[in-house]
Legacy VTK file of the C-alpha trace (Angstrom):
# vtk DataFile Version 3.0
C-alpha trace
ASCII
DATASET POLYDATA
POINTS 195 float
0.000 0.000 0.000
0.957 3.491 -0.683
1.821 5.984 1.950
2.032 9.461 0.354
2.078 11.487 3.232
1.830 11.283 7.295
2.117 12.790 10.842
1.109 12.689 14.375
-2.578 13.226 13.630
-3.444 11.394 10.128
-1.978 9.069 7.220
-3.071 9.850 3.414
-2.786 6.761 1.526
-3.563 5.299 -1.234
-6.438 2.213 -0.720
-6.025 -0.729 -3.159
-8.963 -2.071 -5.117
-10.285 -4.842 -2.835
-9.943 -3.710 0.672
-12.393 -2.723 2.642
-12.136 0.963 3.917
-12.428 0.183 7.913
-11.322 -3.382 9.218
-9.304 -4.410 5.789
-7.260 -0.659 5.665
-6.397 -0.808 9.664
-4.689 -3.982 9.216
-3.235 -2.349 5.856
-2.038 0.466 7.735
-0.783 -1.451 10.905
1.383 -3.152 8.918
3.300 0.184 7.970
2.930 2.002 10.382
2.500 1.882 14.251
-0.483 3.665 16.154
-4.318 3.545 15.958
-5.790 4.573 13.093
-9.521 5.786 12.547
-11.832 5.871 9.392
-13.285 9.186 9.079
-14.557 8.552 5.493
-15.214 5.816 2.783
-14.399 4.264 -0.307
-16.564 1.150 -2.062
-14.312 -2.421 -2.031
-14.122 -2.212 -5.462
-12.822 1.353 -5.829
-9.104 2.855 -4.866
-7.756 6.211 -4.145
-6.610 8.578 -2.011
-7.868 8.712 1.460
-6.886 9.937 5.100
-7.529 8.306 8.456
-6.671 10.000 11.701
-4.262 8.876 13.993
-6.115 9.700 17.521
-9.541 10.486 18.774
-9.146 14.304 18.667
-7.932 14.338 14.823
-10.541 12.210 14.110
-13.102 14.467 15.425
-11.643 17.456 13.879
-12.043 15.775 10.474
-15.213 14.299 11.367
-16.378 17.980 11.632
-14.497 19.037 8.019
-16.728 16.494 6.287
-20.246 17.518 8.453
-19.575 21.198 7.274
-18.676 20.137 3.669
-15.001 21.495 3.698
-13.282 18.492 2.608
-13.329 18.294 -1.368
-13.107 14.970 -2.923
-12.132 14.198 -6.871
-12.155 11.144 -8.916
-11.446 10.013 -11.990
-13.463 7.995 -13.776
-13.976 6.209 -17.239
-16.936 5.902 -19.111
-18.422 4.444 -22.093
-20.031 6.959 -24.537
-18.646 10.297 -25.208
-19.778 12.804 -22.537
-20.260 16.665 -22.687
-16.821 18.909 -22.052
-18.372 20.028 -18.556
-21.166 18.652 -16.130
-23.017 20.143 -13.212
-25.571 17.367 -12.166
-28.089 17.113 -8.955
-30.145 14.422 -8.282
-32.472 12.919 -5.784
-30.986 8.855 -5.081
-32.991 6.272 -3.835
-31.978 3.220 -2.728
-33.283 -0.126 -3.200
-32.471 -2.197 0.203
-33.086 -5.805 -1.166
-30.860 -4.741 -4.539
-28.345 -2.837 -2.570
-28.370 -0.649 -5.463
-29.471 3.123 -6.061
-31.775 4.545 -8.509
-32.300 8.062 -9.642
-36.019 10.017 -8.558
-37.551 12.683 -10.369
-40.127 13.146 -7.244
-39.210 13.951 -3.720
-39.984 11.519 -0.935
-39.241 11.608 2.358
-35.587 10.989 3.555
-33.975 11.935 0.150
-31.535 14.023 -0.510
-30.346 15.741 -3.016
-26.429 14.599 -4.754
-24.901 16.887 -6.546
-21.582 16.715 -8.538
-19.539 18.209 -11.347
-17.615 17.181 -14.035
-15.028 17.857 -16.980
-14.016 15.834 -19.663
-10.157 15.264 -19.879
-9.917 13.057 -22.909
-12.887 11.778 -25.333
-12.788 8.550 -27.604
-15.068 5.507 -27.433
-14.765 6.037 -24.177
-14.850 9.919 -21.542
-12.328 10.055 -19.176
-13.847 12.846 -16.730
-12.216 14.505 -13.586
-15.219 14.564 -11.281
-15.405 16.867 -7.674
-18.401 15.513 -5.592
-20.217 18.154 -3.382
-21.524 15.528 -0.919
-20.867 11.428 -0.438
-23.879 9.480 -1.303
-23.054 5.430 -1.721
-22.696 4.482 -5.481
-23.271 8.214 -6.407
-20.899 8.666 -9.027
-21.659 4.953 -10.573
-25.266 6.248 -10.878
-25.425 9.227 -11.983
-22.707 8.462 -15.036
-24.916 5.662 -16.088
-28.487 6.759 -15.331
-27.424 9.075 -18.271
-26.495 6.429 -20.635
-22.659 6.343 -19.606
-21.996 3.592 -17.218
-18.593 3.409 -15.608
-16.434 1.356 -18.026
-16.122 -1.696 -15.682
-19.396 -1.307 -13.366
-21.454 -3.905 -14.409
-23.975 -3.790 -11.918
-24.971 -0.523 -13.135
-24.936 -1.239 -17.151
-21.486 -1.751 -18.278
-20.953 -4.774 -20.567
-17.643 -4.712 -20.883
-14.558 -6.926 -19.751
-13.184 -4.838 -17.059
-13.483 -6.855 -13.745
-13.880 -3.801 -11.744
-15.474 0.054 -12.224
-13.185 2.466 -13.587
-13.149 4.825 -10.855
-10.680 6.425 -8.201
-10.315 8.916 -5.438
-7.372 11.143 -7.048
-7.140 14.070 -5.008
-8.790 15.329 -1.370
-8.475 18.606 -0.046
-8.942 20.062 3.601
-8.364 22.408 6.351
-6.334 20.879 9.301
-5.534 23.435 11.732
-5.892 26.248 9.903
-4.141 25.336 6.835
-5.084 23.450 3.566
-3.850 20.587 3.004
-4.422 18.932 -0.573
-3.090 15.091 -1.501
-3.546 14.062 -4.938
-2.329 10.662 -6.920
-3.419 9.110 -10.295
-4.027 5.887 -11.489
-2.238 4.487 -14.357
-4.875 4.225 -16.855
-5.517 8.095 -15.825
-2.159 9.244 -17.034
LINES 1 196
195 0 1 2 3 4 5 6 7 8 9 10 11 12 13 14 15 16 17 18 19 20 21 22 23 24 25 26 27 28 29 30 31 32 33 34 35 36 37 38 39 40 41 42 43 44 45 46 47 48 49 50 51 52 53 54 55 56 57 58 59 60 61 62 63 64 65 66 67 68 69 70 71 72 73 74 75 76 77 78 79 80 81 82 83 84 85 86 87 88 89 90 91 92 93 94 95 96 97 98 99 100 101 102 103 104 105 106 107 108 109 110 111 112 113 114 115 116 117 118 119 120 121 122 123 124 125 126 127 128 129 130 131 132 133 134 135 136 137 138 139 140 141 142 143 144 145 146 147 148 149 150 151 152 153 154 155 156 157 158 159 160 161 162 163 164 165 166 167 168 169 170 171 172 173 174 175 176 177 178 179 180 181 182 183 184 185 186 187 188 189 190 191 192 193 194
């Protein structure tokens, strides 16, 4: 696992595709570096990135709060099939369907809902979009669904359209951004098929 940067109060590293972001990261992590270490955010198993966990209670807090007031900024990139428009600004109501585990887009507002925006730009167009994407909150599957409720599933999401060979969805945290004591701190790493 990648490290790319640590101190007293949190580790930003870089979760494989396959572990889980709580009990399969800690043991990640432990075997790095010594010290607790506490989820303050998540990633789906089959998705990697960039992410930070807090190294003690009070740093966990702290960035507990960042996320409630909407101050940490999250980016991905993602592929997807079809070729998109140069720039996106999308918000929509998700539902999700317990029994499925899977989330649909709503056109009418029910109880419990809320609203998921994110935006969007197109990096490089083919048969496929790659898009650098900054979500504005962290709804499960969010990303996954909105892409493909629009006709352009993740290359490598098959649960939400893709029929493609990819064994997992073409999708990864590249970059967070925070305050921490007054000062921003911003991580960032790519994935090869990004570059």
């Amino acid at each position: 696992m990648e490290i790319i940067d640590y101190n007293s109060d949190y580790v930003i590293c870089v979760k494989p595709i396959g572990l889980d972001s709580e009990s399969g990261m800690i043991l990640a992590l432990k075997e790095c570096l010594t010290g607790e270490f506490y989820p303050v955010h998540r990633l789906d198993q089959n998705v990697g990135g960039v992410m930070v966990y807090a190294r003690n209670k009070k740093a966990a807090a702290l960035l507990s709060q960042v996320i409630q007031e909407g101050k940490m900024v999250k980016e991905y990139v993602a592929c997807v099939h079809g070729c998109v428009e140069p720039y996106g600004d999308w918000e929509d109501l998700l539902y999700k369907a317990m029994k499925a585990n899977k989330r649909f887009i709503v056109k009418q507002i029910r109880t419990g809902l809320k609203k998921a925006p994110l935006a969007y730009r197109l990096i490089h167009s083919s048969d496929t979009s790659l898009v650098r994407i900054t979500l504005h909150t962290g709804r499960s599957h969010q990303i996954r669904v909105q892409f493909a409720s629009r006709g352009f599933p993740l290359v490598g999401d098959h649960k939400y359209g893709a029929r493609d060979k990819e064994t997992a969805p073409m999708l990864y945290s590249c970059a967070i951004t925070f305050p921490f004591y007054g000062k921003e701190q911003h991580y960032e790493s790519l994935p090869k098929w990004a570059l």
